[in-house]
PLY file of the C-alpha trace (Angstrom):
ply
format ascii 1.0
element vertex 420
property float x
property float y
property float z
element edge 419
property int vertex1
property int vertex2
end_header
-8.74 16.98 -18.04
-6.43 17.88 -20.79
-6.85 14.90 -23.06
-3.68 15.84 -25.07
-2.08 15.43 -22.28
-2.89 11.79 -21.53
-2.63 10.97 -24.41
0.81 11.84 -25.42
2.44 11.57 -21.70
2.58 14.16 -19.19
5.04 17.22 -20.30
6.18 19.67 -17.66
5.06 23.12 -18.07
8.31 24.54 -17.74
10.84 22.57 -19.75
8.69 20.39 -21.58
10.70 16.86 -19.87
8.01 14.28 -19.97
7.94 11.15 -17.74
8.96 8.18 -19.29
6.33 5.37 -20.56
8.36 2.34 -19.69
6.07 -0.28 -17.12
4.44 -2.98 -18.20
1.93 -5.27 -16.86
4.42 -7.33 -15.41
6.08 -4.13 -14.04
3.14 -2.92 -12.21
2.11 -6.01 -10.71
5.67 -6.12 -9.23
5.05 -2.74 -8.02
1.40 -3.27 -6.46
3.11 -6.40 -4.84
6.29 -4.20 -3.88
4.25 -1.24 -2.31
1.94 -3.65 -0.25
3.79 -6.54 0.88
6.13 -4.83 3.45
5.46 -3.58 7.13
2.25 -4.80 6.70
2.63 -8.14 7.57
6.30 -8.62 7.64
5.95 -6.65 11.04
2.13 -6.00 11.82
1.36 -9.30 11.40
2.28 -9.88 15.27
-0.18 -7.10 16.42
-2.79 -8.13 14.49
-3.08 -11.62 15.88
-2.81 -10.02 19.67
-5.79 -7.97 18.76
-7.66 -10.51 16.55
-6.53 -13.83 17.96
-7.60 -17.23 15.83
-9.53 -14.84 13.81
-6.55 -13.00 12.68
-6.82 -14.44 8.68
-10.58 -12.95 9.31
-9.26 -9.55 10.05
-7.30 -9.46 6.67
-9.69 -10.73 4.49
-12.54 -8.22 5.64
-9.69 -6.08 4.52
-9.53 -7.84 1.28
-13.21 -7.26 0.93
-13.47 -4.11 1.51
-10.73 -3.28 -0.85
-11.96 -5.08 -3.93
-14.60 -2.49 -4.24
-12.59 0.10 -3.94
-10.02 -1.52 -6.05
-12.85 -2.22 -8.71
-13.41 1.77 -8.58
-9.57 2.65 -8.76
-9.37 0.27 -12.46
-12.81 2.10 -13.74
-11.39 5.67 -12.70
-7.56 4.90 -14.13
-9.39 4.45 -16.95
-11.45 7.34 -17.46
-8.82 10.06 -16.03
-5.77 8.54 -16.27
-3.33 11.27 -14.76
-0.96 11.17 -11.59
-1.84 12.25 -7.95
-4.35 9.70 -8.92
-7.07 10.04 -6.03
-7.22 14.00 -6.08
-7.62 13.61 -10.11
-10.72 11.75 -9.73
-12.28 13.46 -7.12
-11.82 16.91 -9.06
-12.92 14.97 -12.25
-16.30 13.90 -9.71
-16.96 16.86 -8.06
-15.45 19.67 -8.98
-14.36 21.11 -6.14
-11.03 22.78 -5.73
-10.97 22.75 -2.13
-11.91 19.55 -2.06
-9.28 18.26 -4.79
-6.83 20.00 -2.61
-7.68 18.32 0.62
-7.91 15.03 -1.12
-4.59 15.29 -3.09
-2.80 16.29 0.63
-4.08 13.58 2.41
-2.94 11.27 0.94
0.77 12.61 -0.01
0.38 12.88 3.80
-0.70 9.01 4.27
2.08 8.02 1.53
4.60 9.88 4.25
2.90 8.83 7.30
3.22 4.48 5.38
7.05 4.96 4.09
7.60 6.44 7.87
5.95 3.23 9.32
7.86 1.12 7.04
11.01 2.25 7.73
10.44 1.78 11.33
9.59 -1.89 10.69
12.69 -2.36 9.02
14.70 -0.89 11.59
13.19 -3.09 13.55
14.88 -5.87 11.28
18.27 -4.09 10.14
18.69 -4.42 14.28
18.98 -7.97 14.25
21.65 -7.79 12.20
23.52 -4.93 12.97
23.83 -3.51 16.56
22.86 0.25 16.27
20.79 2.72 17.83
17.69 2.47 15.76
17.79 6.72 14.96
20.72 6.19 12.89
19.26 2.97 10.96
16.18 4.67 10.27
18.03 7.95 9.03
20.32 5.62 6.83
17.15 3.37 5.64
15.16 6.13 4.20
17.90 8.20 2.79
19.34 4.74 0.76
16.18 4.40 -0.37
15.61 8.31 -1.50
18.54 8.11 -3.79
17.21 4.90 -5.00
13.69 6.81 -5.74
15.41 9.70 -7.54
17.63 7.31 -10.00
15.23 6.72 -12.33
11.77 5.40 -13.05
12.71 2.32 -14.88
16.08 1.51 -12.86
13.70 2.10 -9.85
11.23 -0.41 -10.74
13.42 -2.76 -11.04
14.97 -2.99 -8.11
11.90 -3.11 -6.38
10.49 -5.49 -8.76
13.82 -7.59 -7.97
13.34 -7.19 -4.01
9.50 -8.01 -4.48
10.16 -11.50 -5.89
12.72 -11.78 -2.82
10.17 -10.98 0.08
6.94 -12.45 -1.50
9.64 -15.72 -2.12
10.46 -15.39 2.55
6.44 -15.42 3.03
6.03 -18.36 0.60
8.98 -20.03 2.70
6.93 -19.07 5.97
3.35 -20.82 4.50
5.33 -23.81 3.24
7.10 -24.67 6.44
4.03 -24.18 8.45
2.00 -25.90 6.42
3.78 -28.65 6.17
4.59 -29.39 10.12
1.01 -30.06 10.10
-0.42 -30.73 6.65
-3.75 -31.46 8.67
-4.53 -27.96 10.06
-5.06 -26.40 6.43
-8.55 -27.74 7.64
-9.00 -25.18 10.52
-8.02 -22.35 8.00
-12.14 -21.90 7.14
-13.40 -21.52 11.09
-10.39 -18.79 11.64
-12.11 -16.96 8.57
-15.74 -17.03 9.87
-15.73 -15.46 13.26
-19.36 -16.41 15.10
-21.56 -12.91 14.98
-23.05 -14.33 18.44
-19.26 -14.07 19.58
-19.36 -10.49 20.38
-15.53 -10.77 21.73
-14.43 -12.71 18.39
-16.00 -10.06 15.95
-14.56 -6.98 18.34
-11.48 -8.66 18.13
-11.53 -8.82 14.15
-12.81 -5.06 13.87
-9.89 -3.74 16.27
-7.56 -5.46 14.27
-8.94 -4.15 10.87
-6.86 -0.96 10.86
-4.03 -3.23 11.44
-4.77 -5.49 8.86
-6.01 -3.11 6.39
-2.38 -0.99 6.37
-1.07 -4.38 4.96
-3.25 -3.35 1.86
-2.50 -0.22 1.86
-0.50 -0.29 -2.40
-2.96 -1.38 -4.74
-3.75 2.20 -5.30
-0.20 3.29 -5.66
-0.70 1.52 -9.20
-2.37 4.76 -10.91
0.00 6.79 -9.72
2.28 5.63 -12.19
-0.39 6.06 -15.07
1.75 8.27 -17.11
4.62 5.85 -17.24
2.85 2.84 -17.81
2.74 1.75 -21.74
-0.82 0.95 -22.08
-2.64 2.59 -18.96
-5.96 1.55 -19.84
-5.71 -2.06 -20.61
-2.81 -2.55 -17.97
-3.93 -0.76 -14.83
-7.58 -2.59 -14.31
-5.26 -5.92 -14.52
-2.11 -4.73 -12.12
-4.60 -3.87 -9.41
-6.90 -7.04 -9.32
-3.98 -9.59 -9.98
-2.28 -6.93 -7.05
-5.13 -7.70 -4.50
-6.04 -11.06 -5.57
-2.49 -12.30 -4.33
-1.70 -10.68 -1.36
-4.74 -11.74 -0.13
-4.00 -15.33 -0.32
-0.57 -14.69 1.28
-2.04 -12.53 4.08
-4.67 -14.89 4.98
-2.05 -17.86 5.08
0.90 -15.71 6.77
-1.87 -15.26 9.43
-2.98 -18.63 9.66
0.37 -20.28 10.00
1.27 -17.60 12.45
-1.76 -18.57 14.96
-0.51 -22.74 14.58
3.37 -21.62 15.17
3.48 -18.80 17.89
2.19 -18.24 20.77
0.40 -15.11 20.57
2.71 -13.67 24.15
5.62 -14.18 21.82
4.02 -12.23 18.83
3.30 -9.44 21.21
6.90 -8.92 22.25
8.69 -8.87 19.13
9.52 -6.61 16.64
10.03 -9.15 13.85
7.42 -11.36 13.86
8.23 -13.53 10.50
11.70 -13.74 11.97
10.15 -15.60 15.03
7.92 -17.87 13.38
11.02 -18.71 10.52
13.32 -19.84 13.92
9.90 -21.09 15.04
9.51 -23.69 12.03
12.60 -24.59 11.11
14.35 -24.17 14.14
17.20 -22.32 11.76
18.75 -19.10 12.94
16.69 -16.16 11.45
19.24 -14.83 9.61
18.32 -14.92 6.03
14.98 -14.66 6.47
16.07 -11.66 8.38
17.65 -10.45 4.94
14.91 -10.98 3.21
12.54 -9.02 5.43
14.62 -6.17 5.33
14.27 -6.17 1.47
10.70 -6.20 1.77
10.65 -3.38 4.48
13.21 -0.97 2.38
11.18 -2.22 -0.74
8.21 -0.79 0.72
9.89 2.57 1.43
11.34 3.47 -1.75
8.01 2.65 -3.52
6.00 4.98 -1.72
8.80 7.22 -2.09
8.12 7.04 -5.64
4.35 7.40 -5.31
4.45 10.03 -3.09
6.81 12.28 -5.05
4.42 11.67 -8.14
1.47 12.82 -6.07
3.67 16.08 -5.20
4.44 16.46 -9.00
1.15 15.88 -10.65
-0.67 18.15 -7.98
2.02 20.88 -8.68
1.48 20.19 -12.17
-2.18 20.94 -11.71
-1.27 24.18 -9.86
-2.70 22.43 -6.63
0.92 22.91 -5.12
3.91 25.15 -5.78
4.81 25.23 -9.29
8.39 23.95 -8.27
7.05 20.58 -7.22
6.52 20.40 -10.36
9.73 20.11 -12.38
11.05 16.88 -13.82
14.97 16.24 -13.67
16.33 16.26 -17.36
18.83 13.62 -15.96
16.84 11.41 -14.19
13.36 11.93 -15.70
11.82 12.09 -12.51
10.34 14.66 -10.10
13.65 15.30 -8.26
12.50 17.88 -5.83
9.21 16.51 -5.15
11.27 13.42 -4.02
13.41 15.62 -1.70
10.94 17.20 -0.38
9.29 13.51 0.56
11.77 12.15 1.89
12.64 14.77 4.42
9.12 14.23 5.85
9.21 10.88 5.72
12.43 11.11 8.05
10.53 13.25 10.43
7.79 11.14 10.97
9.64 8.02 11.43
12.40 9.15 13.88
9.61 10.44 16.34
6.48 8.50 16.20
5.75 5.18 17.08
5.12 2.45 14.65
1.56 1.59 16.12
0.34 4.86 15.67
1.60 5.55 12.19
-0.25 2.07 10.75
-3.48 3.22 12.36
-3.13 6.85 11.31
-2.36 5.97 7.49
-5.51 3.54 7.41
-7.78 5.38 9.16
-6.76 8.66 6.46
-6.54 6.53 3.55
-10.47 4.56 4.06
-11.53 8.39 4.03
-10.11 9.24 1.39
-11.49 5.88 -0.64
-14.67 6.67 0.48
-14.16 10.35 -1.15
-13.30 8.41 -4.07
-16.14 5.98 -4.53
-18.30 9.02 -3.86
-17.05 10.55 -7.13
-17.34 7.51 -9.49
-20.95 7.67 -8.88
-21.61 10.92 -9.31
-19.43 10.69 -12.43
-21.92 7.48 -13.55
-25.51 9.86 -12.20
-24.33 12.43 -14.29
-23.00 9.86 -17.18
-20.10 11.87 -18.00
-18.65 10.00 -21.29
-16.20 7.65 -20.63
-13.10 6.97 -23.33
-14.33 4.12 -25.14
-12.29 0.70 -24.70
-11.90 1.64 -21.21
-12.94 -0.54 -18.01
-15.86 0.11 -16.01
-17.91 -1.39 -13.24
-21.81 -1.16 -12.28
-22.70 1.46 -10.08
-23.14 -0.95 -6.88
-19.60 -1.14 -7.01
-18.11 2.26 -6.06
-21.45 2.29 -3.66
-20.57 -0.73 -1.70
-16.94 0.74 -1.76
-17.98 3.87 0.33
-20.75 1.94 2.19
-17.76 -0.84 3.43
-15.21 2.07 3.88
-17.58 4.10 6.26
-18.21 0.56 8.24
-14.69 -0.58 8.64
-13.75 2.79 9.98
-16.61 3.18 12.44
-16.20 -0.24 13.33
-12.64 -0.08 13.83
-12.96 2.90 15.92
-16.12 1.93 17.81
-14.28 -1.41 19.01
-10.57 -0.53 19.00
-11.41 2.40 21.61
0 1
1 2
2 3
3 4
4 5
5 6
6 7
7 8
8 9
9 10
10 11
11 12
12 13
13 14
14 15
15 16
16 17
17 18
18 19
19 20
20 21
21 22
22 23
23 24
24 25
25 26
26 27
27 28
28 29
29 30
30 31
31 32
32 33
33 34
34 35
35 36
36 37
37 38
38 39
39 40
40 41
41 42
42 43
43 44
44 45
45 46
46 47
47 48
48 49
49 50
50 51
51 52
52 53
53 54
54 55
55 56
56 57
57 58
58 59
59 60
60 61
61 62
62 63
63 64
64 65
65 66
66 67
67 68
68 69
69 70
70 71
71 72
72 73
73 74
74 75
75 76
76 77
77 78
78 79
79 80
80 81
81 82
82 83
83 84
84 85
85 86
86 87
87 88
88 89
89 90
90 91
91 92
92 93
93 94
94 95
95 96
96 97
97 98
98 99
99 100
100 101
101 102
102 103
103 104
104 105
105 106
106 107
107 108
108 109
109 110
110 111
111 112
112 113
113 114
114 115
115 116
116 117
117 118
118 119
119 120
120 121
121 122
122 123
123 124
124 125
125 126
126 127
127 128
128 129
129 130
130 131
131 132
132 133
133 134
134 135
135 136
136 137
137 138
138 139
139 140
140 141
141 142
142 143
143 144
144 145
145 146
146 147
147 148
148 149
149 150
150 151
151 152
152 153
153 154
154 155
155 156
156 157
157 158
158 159
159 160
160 161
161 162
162 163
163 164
164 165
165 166
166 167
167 168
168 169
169 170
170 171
171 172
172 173
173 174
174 175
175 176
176 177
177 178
178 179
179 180
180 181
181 182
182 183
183 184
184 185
185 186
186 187
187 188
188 189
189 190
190 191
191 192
192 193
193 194
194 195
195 196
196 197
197 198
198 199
199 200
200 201
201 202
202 203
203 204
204 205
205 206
206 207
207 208
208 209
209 210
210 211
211 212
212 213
213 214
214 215
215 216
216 217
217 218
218 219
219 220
220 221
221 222
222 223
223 224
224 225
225 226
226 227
227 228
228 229
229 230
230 231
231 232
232 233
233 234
234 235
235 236
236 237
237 238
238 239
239 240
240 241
241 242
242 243
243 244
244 245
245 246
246 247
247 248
248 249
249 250
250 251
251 252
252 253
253 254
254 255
255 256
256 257
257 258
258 259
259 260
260 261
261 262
262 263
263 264
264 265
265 266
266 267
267 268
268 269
269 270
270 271
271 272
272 273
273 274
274 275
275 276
276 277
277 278
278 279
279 280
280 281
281 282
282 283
283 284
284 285
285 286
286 287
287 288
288 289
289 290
290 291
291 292
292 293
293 294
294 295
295 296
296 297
297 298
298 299
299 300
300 301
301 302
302 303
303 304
304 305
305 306
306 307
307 308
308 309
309 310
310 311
311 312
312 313
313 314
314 315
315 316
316 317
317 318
318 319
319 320
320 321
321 322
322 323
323 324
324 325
325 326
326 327
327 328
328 329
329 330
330 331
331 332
332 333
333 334
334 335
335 336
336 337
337 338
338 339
339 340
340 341
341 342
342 343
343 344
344 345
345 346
346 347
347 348
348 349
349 350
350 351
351 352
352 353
353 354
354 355
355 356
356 357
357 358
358 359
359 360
360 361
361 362
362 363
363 364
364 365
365 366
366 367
367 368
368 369
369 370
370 371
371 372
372 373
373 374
374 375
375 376
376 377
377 378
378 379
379 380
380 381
381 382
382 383
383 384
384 385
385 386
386 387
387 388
388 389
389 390
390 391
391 392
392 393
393 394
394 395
395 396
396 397
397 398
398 399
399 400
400 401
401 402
402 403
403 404
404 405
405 406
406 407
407 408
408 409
409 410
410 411
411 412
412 413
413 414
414 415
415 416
416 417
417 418
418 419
């Protein structure tokens, strides 16, 4: 890739606007936390236990394990081709393949769409308990809010969502805490509900239907590298945003899920739409409504982060001529991709006013484990061939990026074998 061009920030072919290197560490960590912690388990948490019962914590951290190889991958590649439209970069960079780029670079704007669309259903689903309206117009109102929000401004964006983050990671802690605390004694059950007995063919079945559940909940990390170009110092800060990213919302999945096992019955979970509502009336026997507040921060957080990714996998693709050239253009004003963002968020609308919430979490994780196994395929054919890599940049043995597409293929097929 154009080395100039990472080096010095990304100009636009047309007008010569960059995009802005503001984000620090601190900044993308908010972000990675932002992007994941959202429908995921502020609303999937509920189906997630019906499918995986006790072994619901299980479910998330097979997740979590399959992801940190991945996620060890993502922090090699942001270093080595650190562009935006992150994923379709590196498989180009591994295989060069335009057709392949292409299909990459689409699938997962499309999963980007396809999570924001699920998210904004979820908080629907919360904005209801609140306010009494038809859920159309709260959707339509959600993901438009959270458009304009997108198109402000990189830095003005970031911190808003970095400001809602600390709100809905700050509802979950409040969800652990109470639960753990009615019954200080259960913590001790918490390593049984991770370790599922292999002989227990209806436990693990259980665990592997609920992995594309549990896995959506993930779903962020990788959002990180798409903001290469406006982080400071992309190489030293990226390979630390995404393992600080996973490390913690793994430990607040696994306890959300354990807590949520102790408190509610899993016929209650089923029939809700706003599961950490339930178990917040649950433990404290308080009315829900501030921690309804805070989970429709989290939900709206979610949505105008991938908003933001999404229109920066538009851009960078245009950019690379893998799109129309108008995608491309960065707003003088705003200094962002303006009509890549438009052109998002209309989508985005589509998809969550007429398909169900179920079927978008399933759809995005099933489309975004093939595209990370795509993507661990090219980091070792980039390490076979032992292309150079920048020097001072992070990198990972080879039997990383191979157990990342070895654990991709299995969580899919397994998924699919046992959720059919």
């Amino acid at each position: 890739m154009r080395e100039a061009v990472i080096e010095a920030g990304v100009q636009s072919k047309d007008d010569g606007v960059r995009l802005k290197r503001s984000i620090g560490l601190s900044g993308l960590v908010l972000y990675g936390l932002g992007v994941t912690i959202g429908a995921g388990i502020y609303v999937l948490v509920g189906e997630t236990v019906v499918r995986a019962g006790q072994y619901a914590p299980a479910a998330f951290l097979l997740s979590a394990v399959v992801m940190a190889f991945t996620a060890g991958s993502f922090a090699e590649l942001s270093s080595r081709v650190p562009q935006a439209a992150a994923e379709a970069i590196y498989v180009e960079a591994g295989f060069r393949r335009g057709w392949l780029t292409v299909l990459i670079g689409l699938a997962v704007l499309i999963e980007a769409m396809i999570a924001a669309a699920a998210i904004a259903v979820g908080a629907s689903g919360y904005v209801a308990e609140v306010i009494a309206l038809p859920s159309p117009v709260l959707i339509t109102v959600i993901v438009l809010s959270m458009a304009l929000i997108a198109a402000w401004g990189i830095r003005e964006s970031v911190a808003i969502a970095g400001a809602m983050t600390l709100i809905e990671v700050a509802g979950l802690l409040v969800i652990i805490v109470s639960g753990i605390s009615t019954d200080p004694a259960a913590i001790t059950d918490l390593p049984a509900s991770l370790t599922p007995p292999l002989t227990d063919a209806g436990a693990v079945g259980g665990v592997l239907a609920a992995s594309l559940i549990a896995f959506f909940a993930y779903i962020g990390f990788d959002d990180i590298v798409n903001l290469v170009e406006e982080a400071r110092n992309p190489r030293r800060d990226l390979p630390w945003a995404i393992a600080i990213t996973l490390v913690l919302v793994t430990l607040i999945y696994v306890l959300v899920a354990f807590v949520a096992i102790k408190a509610v019955p899993v016929s209650e979970l089923a029939e809700t739409d706003a599961p950490i509502s339930l178990m917040f009336e649950e433990l404290t026997g308080l009315p829900p409504f501030a921690i309804n507040l805070i989970a429709i921060m989290a939900t709206m957080n979610g949505v105008v982060i991938i908003l933001i990714m999404a229109a920066r996998v538009a851009y960078g693709m245009a950019r690379e001529g893998r799109l129309p050239s108008w995608l491309g253009k960065v707003s003088a004003r705003t200094r962002t991709p303006l009509r890549a963002t438009v052109l998002v968020t209309a989508a985005v609308l589509l998809l969550a006013l007429f398909t169900p919430l179920d079927v978008l979490a399933e759809t995005t994780s099933a489309v975004m484990l093939s595209v990370f196994l795509i993507v661990n395929l090219a980091l070792v054919r980039l390490k076979m061939v032992r292309q150079p890599i920048p020097e001072g940049s992070f990198k990972v043995p080879l039997i990383v990026p191979l157990a990342g597409a070895v654990s991709c293929v299995g969580l899919l097929g397994g998924a699919l074998l046992w959720g059919a």
